[in-house]
N, C-alpha and C positions, 0 to 999 in steps of 0.2 A: 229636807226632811221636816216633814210636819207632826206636832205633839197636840194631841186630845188629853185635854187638862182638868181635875178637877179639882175645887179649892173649897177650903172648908173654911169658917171664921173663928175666929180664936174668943168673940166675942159675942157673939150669938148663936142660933139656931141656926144656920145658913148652908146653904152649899152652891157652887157655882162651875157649870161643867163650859167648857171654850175650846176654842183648838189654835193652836198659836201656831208661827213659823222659829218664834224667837220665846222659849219659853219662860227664862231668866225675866228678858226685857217685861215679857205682859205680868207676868208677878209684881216685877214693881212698879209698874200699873198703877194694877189692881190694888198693890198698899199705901199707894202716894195718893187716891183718889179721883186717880184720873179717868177712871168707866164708871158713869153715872148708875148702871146698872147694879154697883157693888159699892158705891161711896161707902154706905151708911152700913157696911157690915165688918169694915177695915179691925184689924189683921187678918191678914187669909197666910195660910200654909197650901200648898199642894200633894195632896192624900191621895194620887193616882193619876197616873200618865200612861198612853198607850202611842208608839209610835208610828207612824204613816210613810209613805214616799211620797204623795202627792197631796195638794191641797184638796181635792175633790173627795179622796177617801178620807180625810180627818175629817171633814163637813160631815158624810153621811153619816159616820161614827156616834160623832157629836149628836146630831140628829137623833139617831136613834136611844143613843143614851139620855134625851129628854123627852122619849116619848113612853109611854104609862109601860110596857112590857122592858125596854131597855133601863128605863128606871129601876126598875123593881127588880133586875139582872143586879144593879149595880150597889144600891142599897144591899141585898145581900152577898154580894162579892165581898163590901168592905168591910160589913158589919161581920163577915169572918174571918178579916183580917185584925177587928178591933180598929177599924180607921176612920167609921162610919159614927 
């Protein structure tokens, strides 16, 4: 099972969407500094997960949830959950 992840930073303005196999493991990751892509925005919480069977569909997921219309799905999904 694979998890479409996304992480918010406890210290900036940031967010960070991923798809992991192992979601615990890439959290602490993401908070030890070890993806260069996120060093500099450490702590992150995870503010939204959607699950997958296959690596193939968390990818398009992913994908699409960084692209300008999946984005803008998802900014307002959270932002009315208040997560956003």
């Amino acid at each position: 099972m694979y998890t479409v992840y996304v992480l918010k930073s406890l210290a900036q303005n940031y967010h960070y969407i991923g798809h992991t196999h192992h979601l615990q493991a890439r959290l602490t990751a993401h908070n030890a500094g070890k993806v260069r892509s996120t060093k500099g925005y450490r702590p992150f919480e995870v503010i939204y997960t959607e699950p997958y069977p296959t690596r193939s569909a968390a990818q398009q997921r992913e994908y699409y949830l960084k692209s300008a219309p999946g984005n803008i799905w998802l900014r307002s999904h959270l932002t009315a959950q208040g997560t956003w």
